[in-house]
C-alpha positions in Angstrom: 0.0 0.0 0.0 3.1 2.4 0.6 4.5 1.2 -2.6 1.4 2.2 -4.2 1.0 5.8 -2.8 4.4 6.3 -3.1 4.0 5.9 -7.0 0.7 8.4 -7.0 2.6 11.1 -5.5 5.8 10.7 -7.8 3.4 10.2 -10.9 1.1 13.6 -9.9 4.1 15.3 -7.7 3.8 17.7 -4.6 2.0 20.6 -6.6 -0.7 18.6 -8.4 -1.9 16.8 -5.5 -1.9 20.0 -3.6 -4.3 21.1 -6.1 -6.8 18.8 -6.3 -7.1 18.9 -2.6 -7.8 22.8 -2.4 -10.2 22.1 -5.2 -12.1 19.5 -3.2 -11.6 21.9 -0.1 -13.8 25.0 -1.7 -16.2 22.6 -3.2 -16.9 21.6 0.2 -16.7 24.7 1.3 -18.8 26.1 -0.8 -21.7 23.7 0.3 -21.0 24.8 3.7 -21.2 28.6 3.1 -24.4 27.8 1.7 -23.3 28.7 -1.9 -25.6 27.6 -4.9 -23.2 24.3 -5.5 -25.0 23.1 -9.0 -25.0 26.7 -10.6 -21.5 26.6 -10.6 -20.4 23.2 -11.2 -22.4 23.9 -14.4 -20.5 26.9 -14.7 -17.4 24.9 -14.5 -19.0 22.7 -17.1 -19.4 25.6 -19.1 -15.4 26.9 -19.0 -14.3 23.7 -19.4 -15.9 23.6 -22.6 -15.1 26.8 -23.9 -11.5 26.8 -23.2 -10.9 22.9 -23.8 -9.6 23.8 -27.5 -7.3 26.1 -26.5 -5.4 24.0 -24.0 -6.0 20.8 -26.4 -3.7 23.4 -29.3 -0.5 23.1 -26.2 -0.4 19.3 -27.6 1.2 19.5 -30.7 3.5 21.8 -30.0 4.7 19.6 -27.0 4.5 16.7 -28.9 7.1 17.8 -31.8 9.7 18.9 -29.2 9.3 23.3 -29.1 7.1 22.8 -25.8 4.6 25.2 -24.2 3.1 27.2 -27.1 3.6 30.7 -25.3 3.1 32.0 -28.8 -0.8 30.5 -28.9 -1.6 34.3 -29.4 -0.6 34.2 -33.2 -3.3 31.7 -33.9 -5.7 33.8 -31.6 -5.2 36.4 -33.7 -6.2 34.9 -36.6 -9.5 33.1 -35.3 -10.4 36.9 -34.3 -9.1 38.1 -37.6 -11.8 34.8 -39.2 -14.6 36.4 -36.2 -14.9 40.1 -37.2 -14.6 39.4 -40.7 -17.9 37.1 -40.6 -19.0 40.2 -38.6 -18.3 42.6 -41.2 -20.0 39.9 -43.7 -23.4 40.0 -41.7 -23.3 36.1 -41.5 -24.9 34.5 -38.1 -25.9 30.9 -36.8 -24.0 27.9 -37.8 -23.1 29.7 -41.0 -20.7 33.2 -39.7 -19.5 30.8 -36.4 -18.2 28.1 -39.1 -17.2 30.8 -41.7 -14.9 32.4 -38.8 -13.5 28.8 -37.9 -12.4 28.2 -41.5 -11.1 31.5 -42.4 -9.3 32.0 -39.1 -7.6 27.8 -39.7 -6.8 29.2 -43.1 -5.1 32.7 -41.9 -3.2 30.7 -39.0 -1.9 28.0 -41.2 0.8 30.2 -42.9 1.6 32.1 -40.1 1.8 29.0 -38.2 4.7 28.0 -40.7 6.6 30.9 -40.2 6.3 31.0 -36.7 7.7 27.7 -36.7 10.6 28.5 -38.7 11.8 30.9 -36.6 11.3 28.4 -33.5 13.6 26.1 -35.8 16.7 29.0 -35.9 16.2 29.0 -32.1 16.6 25.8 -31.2 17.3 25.4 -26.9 15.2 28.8 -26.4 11.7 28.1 -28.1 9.3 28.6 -25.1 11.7 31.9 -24.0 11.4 33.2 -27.9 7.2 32.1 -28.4 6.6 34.3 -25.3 8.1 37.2 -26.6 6.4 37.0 -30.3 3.3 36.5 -28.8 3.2 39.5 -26.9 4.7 41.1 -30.0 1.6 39.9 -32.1 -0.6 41.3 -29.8 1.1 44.8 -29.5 1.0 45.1 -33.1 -2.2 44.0 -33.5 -3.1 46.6 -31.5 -2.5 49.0 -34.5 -4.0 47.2 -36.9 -7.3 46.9 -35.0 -7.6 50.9 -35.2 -7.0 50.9 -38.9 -9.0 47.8 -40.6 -11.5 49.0 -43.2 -14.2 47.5 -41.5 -17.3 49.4 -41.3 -19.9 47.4 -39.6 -21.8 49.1 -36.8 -21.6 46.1 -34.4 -17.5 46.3 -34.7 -17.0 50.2 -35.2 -16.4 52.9 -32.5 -19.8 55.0 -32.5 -17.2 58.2 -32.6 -14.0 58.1 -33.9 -12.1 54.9 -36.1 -11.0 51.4 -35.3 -12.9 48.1 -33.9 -14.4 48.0 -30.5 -12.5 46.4 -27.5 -15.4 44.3 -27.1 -17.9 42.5 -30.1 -21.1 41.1 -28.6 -22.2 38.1 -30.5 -25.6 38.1 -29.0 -27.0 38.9 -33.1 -24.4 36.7 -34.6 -23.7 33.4 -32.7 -23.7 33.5 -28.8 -23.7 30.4 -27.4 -24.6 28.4 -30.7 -22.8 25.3 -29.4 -23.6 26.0 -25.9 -27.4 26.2 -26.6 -27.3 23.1 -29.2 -29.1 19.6 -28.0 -28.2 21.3 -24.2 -30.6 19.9 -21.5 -31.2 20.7 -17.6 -30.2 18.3 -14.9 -32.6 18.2 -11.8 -30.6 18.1 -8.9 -31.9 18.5 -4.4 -29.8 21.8 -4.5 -30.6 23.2 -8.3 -30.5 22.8 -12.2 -26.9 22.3 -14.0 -27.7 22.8 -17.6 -25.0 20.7 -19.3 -23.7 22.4 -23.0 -24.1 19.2 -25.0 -23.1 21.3 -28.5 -19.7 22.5 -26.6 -18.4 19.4 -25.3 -19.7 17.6 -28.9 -17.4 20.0 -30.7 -14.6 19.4 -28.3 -15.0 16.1 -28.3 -14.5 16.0 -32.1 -11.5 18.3 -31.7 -9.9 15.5 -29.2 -10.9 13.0 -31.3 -9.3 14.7 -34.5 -5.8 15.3 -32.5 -5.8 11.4 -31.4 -7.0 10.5 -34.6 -3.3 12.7 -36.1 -1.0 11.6 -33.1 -1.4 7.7 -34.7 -0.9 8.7 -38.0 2.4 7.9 -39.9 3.2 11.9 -39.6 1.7 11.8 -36.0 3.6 9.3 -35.0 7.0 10.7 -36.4 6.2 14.2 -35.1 6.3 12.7 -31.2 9.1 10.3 -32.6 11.5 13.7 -33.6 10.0 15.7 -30.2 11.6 12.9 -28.4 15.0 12.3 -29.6 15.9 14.5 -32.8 19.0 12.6 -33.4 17.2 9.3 -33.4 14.5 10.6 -35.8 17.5 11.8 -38.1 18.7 8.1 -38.3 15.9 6.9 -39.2 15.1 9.3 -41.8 12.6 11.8 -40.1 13.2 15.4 -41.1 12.6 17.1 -37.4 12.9 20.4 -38.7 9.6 19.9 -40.9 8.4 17.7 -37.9 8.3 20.8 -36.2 7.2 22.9 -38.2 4.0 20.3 -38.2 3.1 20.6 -34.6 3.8 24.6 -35.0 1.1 24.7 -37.2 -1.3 23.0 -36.0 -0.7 24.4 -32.9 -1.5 27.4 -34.3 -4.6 26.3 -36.1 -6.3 24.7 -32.8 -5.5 27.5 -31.2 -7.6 29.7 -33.5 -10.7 27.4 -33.5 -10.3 27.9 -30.1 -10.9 31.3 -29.7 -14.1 31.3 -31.7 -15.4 28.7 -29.7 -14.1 30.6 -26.6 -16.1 33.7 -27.8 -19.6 31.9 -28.6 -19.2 30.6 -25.4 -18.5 34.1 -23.5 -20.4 36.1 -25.6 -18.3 38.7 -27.1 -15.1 38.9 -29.3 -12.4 41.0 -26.9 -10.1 42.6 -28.8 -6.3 44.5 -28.5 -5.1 43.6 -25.1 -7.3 40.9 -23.6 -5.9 37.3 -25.2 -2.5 38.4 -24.1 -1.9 36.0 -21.3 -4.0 33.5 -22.4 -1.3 30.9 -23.2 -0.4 30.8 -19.8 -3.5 30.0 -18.7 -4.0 27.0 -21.6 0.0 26.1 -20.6 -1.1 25.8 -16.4 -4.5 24.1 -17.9 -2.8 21.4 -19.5 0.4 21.1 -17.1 -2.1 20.8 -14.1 -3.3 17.5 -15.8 -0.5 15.8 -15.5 1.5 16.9 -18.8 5.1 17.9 -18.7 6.7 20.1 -21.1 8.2 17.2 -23.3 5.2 14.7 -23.7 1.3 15.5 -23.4 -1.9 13.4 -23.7 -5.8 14.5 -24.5 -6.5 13.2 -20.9 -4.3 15.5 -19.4 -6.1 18.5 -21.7 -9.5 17.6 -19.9 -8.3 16.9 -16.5 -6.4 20.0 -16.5 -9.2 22.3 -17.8 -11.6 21.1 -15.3 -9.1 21.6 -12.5 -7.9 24.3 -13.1 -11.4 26.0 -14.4 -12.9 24.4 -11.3 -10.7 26.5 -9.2 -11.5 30.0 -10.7 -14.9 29.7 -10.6 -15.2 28.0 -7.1 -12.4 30.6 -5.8 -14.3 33.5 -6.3 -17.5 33.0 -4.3 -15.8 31.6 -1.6 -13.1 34.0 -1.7 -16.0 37.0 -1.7 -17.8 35.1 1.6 -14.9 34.9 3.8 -12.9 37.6 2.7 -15.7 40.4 1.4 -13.0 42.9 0.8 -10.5 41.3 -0.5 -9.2 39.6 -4.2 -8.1 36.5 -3.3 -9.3 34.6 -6.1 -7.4 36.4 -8.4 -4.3 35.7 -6.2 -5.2 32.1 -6.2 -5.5 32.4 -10.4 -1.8 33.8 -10.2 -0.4 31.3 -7.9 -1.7 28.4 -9.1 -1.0 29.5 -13.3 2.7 31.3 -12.8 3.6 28.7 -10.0 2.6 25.4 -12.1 4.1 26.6 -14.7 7.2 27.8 -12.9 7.3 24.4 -11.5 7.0 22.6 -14.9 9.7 23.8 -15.8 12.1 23.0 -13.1 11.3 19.8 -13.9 11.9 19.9 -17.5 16.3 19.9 -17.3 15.8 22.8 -19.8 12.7 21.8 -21.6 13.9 18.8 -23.1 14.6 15.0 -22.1 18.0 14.1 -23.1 
């Protein structure tokens, strides 16, 4: 029996099983302080859901050997770029929210194969270098917010030029996954309405990743992530390997923020997806993944951990401590400091 525990808390580690215990403690807690339990485990249902993609896009890039994608925001950029155009087209339903996912994949697939030729003249410094062109993306993208030709009333300062820093969807496509096939569950305590349409669309996103990870190029991508040299001899090309997981990095990560969006209710433009990548890194490091090898159950372990914790945090946080923030505190601490931790463990980001 010692054996065995020992081998749960090597396989989990100190900071993992640390948080799955506070997570336990303020779901207890929260029944305790008499919180409305079911509203927000459907809540947590909900984020899961609606961030799911974006932590699934951290696979890939893990798998072919760069690591965490800190540069997710170049394929955020382009799902917006696919969301305010279908905006500026007038298209809603099924029809805009799919017309934003395809031109945003298509708009993030050759920046997704720059990006990862630079990562390729970088080799050693990837995660370092994706941080600082993702926050470089979104600084310029700043600019180019204020001058697109776009003219559509629901994206256009009333007074002056430029996009809005928020688009509401609600005339477009809010919630058109959440709101598909969704039913209530009656519970003693309340309704959870569960999103069937959101986790249907993840689930085909997982299913589409698993389906490419056992695929001859799949299969040679995690082969070159693991030993490059070894790939080499047996007549891989990592370079292209990489440049393979980049991409499609890249593409999931714009899918991701269209499905994000529908979800939230609103496109948030200029500042607001620049620290998203952390929170999709911490998402899928809290599941178990490391920064060298990754799995679709750690994605949606992760998520629900880590999403579980936000939304719990901040009602309890807000009955015990009225005047106080500590939930974002506990968002910093557990991100940053899983991360941090990650990579302590990673003997500079790569197995040798």
């Amino acid at each position: 029996m010692t054996d065995r525990l020992k081998s749960v808390y090597q396989s989990l580690g100190l900071p993992r099983i640390i948080i799955i215990l506070f997570f336990f403690a303020l779901l207890i807690s929260a029944g305790l302080l008499g919180l409305n339990v079911p509203s927000m485990f459907g809540d947590v249902l909900v984020r899961v859901g609606m961030n799911g993609v974006l932590v699934l896009a951290m696979i890939p890039s893990i798998q072919c050997g760069i690591g965490l994608n800190f540069g997710l925001s170049i394929g955020i950029i382009a799902g917006l770029l696919g969301g305010v155009t279908s905006i500026q087209l007038g298209l809603t339903g099924f029809t805009g929210f799919t017309f934003a996912i395809a031109l945003g994949v298509l708009l993030s697939i050759p920046l997704g194969i720059l990006y990862g030729m630079l990562l390729n003249r970088i080799k050693g410094a990837e995660m370092t270098v994706s941080t600082y062109v993702g926050f470089s993306v979104i600084a310029l993208m700043n600019i180019f917010w204020l001058l697109i030709p776009f003219n559509s009333p629901s994206l256009i300062f009333a007074i002056g030029g430029g996009l809005r820093v928020t688009v509401d969807l609600s005339s477009f496509y809010k919630h058109i996954l959440n709101d598909f096939l969704a039913f209530n569950i009656n519970t003693p305590s309340g309704v959870i309405t569960f999103p069937t349409g959101l986790y249907l669309f993840l689930a085909l996103c997982c299913f589409l990743v698993w389906l490419f990870l056992r695929s001859k190029p799949g299969i040679a991508m995690s082969a070159a992530g693991i030993n490059g040299k070894f790939a080499l001899a047996a007549g891989i090309n990592e370079n292209k390997t990489r440049i393979l997981g980049t991409t499609l990095s890249t593409a999931l990560s714009a899918v991701g923020i269209i499905v994000y969006a529908q979800s939230y209710g609103f496109y948030q433009l200029y500042n607001a997806p620049l620290m998203m990548s952390f929170a999709a890194a911490a998402g899928v490091l809290i599941g178990g993944a490391s920064v060298t090898r990754s799995k679709i159950f750690h994605v949606l372990i992760g998520t629900f951990l880590f999403q579980g914790l936000l939304v719990l945090g901040l009602p309890v946080a807000n009955q015990l401590m009225p005047e106080g923030n500590l939930s974002e505190v506990i968002r910093i601490i557990v991100s940053n400091g899983i991360i941090l931790y990650a990579l302590t463990k990673s003997q500079g980001g790569k197995n040798e």
